[in-house]
LODREN-266144 format. One record per residue: x, y, z of N, C-alpha, C in turn; residue number from 0. Coordinates in nm, 2 decimals, always signed. Layout:
<rs>
nx = X | ny = Y | nz = Z | cax = X | cay = Y | caz = Z | cx = X | cy = Y | cz = Z | resi = NUM;
...
</rs>
This chain:
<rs>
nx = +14.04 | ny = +14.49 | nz = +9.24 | cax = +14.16 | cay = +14.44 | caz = +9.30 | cx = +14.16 | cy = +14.50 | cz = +9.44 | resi = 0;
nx = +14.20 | ny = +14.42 | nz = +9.55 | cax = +14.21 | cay = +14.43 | caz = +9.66 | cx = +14.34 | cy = +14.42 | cz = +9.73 | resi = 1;
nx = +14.42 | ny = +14.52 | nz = +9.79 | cax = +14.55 | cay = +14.50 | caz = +9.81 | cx = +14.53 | cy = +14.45 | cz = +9.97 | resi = 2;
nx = +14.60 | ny = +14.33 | nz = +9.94 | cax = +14.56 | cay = +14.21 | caz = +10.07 | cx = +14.47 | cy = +14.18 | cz = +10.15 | resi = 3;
nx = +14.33 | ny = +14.22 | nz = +10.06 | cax = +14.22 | cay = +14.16 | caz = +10.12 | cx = +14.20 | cy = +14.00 | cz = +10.05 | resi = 4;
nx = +14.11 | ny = +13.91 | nz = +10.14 | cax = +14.08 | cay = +13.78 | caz = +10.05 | cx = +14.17 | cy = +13.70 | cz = +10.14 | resi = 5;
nx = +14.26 | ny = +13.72 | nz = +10.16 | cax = +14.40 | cay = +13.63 | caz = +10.16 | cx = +14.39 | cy = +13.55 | cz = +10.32 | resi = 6;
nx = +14.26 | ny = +13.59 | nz = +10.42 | cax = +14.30 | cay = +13.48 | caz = +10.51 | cx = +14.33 | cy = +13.56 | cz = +10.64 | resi = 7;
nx = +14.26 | ny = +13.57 | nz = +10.74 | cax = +14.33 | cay = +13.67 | caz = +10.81 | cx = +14.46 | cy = +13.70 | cz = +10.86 | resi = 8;
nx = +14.54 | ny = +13.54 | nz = +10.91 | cax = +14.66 | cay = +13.58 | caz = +10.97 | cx = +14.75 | cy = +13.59 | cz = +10.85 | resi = 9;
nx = +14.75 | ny = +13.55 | nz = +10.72 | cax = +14.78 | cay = +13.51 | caz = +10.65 | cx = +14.86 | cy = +13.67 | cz = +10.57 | resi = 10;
nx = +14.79 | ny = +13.82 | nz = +10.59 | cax = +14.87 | cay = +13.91 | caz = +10.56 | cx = +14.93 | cy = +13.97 | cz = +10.68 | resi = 11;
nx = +14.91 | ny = +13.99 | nz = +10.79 | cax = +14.99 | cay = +13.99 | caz = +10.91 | cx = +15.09 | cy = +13.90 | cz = +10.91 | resi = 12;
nx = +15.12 | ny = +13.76 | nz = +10.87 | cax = +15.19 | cay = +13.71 | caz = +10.86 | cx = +15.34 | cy = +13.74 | cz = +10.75 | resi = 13;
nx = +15.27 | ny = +13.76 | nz = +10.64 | cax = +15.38 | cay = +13.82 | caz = +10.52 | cx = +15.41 | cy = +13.94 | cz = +10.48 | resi = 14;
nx = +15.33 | ny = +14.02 | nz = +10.58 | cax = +15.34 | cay = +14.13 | caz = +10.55 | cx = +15.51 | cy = +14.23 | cz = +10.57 | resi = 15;
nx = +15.60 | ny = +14.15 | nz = +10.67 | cax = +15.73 | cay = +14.24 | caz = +10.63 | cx = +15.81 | cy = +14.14 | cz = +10.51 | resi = 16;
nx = +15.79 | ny = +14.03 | nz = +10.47 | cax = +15.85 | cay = +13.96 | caz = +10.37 | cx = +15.83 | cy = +13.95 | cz = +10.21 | resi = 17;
nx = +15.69 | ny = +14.01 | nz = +10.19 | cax = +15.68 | cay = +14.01 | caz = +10.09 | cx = +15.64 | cy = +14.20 | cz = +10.01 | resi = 18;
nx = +15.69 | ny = +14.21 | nz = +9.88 | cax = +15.69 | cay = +14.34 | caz = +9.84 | cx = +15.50 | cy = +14.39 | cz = +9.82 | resi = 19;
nx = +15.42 | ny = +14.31 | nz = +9.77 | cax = +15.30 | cay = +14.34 | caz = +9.73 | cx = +15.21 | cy = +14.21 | cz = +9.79 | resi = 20;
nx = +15.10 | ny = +14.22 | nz = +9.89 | cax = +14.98 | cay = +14.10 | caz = +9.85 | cx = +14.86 | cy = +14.18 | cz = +9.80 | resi = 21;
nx = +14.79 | ny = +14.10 | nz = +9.75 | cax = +14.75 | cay = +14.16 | caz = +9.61 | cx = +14.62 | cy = +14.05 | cz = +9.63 | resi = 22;
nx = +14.49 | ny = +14.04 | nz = +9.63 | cax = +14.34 | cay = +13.94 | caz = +9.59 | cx = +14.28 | cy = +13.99 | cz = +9.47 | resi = 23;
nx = +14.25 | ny = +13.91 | nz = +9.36 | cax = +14.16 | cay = +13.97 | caz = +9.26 | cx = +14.04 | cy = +13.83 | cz = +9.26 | resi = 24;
nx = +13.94 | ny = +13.91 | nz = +9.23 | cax = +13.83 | cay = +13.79 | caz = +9.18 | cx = +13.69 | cy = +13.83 | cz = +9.06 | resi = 25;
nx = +13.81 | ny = +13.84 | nz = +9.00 | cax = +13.76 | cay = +13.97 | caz = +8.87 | cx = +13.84 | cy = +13.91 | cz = +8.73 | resi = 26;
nx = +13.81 | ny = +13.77 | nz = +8.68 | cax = +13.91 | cay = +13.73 | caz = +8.56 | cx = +13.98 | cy = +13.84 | cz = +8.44 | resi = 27;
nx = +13.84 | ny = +13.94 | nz = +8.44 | cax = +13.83 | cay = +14.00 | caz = +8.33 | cx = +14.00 | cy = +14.13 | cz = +8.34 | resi = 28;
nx = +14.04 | ny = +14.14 | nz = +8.48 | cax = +14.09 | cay = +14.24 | caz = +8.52 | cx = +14.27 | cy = +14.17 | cz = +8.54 | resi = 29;
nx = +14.25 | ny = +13.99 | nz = +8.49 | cax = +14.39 | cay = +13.92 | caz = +8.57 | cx = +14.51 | cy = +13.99 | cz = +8.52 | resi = 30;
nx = +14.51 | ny = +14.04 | nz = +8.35 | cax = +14.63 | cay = +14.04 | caz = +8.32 | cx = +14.70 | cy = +14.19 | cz = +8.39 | resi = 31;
nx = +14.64 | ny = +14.29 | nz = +8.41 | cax = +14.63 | cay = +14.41 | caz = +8.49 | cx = +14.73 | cy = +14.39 | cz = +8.62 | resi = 32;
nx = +14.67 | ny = +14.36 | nz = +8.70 | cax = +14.69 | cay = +14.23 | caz = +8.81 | cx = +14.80 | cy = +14.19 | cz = +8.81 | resi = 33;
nx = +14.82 | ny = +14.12 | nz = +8.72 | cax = +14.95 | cay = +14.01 | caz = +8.73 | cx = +15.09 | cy = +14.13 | cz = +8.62 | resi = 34;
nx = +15.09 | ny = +14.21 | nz = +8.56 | cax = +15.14 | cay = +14.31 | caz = +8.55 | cx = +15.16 | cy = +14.37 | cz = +8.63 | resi = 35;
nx = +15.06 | ny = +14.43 | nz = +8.70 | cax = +15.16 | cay = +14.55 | caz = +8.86 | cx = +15.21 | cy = +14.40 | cz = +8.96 | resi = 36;
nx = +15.19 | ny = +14.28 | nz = +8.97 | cax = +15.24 | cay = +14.22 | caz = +9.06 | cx = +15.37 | cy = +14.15 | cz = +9.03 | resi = 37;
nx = +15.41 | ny = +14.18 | nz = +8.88 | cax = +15.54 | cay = +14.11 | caz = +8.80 | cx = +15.63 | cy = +14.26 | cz = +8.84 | resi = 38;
nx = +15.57 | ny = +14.37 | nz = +8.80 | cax = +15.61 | cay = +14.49 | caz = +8.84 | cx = +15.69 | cy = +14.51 | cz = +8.97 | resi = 39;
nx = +15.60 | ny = +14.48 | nz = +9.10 | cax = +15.63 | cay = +14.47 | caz = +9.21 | cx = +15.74 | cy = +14.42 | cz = +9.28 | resi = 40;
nx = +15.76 | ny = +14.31 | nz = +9.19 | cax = +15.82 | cay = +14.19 | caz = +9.25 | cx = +15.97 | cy = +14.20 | cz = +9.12 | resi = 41;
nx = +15.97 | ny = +14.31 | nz = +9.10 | cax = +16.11 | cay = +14.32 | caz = +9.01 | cx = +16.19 | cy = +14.45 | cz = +8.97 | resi = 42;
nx = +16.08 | ny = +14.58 | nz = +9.01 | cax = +16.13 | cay = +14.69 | caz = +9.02 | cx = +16.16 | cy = +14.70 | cz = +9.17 | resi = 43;
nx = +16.29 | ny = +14.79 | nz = +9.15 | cax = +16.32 | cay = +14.84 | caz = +9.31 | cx = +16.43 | cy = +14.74 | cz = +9.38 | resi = 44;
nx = +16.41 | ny = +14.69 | nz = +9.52 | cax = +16.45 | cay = +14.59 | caz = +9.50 | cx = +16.40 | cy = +14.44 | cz = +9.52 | resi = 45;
nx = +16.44 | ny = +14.40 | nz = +9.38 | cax = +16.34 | cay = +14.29 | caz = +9.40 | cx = +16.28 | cy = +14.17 | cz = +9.47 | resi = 46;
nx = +16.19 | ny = +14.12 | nz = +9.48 | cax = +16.13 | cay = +14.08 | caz = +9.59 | cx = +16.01 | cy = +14.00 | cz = +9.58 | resi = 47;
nx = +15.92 | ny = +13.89 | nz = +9.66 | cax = +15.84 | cay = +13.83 | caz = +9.60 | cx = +15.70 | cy = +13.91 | cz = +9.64 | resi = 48;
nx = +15.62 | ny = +13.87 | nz = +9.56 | cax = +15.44 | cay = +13.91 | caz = +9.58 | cx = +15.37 | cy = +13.80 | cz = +9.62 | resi = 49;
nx = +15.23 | ny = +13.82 | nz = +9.67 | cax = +15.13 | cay = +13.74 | caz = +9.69 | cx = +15.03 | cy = +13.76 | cz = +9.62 | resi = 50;
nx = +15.00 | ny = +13.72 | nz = +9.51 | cax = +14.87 | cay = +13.75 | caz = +9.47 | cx = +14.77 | cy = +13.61 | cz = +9.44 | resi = 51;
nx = +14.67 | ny = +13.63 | nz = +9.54 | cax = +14.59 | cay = +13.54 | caz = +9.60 | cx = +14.40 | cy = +13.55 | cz = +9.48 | resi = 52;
nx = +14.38 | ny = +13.43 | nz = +9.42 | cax = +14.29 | cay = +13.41 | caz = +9.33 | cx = +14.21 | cy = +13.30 | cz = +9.35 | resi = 53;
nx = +14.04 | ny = +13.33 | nz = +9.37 | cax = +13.97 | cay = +13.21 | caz = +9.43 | cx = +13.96 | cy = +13.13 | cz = +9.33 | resi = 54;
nx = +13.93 | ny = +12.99 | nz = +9.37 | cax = +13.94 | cay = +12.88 | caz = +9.26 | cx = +13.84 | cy = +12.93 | cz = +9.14 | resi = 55;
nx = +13.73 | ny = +12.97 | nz = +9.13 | cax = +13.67 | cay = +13.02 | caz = +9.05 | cx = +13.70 | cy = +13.11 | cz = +8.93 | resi = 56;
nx = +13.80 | ny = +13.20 | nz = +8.98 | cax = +13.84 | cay = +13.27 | caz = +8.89 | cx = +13.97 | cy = +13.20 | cz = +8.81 | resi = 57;
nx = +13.99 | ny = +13.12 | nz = +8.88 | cax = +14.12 | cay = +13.02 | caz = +8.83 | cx = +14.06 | cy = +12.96 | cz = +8.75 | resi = 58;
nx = +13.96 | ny = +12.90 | nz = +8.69 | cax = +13.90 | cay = +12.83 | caz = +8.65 | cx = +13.82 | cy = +12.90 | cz = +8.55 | resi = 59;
nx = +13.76 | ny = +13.01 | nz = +8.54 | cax = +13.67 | cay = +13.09 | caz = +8.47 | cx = +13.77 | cy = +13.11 | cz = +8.32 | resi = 60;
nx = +13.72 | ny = +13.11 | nz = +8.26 | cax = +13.76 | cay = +13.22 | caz = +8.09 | cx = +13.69 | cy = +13.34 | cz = +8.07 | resi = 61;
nx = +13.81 | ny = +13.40 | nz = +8.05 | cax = +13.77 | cay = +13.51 | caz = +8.00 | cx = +13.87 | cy = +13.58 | cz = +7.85 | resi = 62;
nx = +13.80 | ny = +13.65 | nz = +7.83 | cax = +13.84 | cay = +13.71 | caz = +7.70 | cx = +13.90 | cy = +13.86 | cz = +7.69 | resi = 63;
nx = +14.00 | ny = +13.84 | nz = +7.69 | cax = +14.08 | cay = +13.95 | caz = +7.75 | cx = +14.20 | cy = +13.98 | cz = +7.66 | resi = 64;
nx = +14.25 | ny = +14.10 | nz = +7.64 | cax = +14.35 | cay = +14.12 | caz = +7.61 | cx = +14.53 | cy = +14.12 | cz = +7.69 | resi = 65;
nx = +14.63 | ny = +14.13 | nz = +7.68 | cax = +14.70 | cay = +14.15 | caz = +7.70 | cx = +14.75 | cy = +14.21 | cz = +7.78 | resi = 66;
nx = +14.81 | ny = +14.25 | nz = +7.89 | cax = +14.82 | cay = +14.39 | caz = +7.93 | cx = +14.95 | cy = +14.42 | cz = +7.92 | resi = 67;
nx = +14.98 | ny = +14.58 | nz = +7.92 | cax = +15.09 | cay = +14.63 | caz = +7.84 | cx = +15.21 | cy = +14.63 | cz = +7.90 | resi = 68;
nx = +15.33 | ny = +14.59 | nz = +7.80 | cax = +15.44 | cay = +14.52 | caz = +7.87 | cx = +15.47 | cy = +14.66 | cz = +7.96 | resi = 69;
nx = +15.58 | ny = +14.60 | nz = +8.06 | cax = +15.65 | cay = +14.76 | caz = +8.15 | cx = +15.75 | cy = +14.81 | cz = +8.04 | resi = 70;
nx = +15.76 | ny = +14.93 | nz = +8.15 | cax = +15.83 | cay = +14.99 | caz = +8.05 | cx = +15.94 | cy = +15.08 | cz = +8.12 | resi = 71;
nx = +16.01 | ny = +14.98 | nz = +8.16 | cax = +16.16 | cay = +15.04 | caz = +8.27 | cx = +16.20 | cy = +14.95 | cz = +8.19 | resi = 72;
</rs>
């Protein structure tokens, strides 16, 4: 996981005071991880939206993966 790499160049300069987390994965095996600290992000504190940026491939890939562990606030 890459914290706002991937995403485009102007594209984190751009969102970067609006949004709580941008976030690139290109790692299926690692999404639910991922998408837990970015649900996290975007709900502890004050809440706020994330960017989490995924190349079509990984959108598209299966993988076999477990769950990742609910929060725990």
């Amino acid at each position: 996981m890459r914290q706002g790499e991937g995403l485009g160049a102007p594209l984190p300069r751009l969102l970067a005071d609006a949004v709580e987390l941008m976030l690139s994965e290109d790692d299926p095996q690692t999404l639910p991880e991922v998408v837990a600290r970015a649900f996290a992000a975007a709900t502890s504190g004050r809440p706020g939206p994330v960017v989490l940026s995924l190349p079509e491939d990984v959108l598209t890939e299966q993988a076999d993966v477990r769950d990742a562990p609910a929060p725990t606030w």
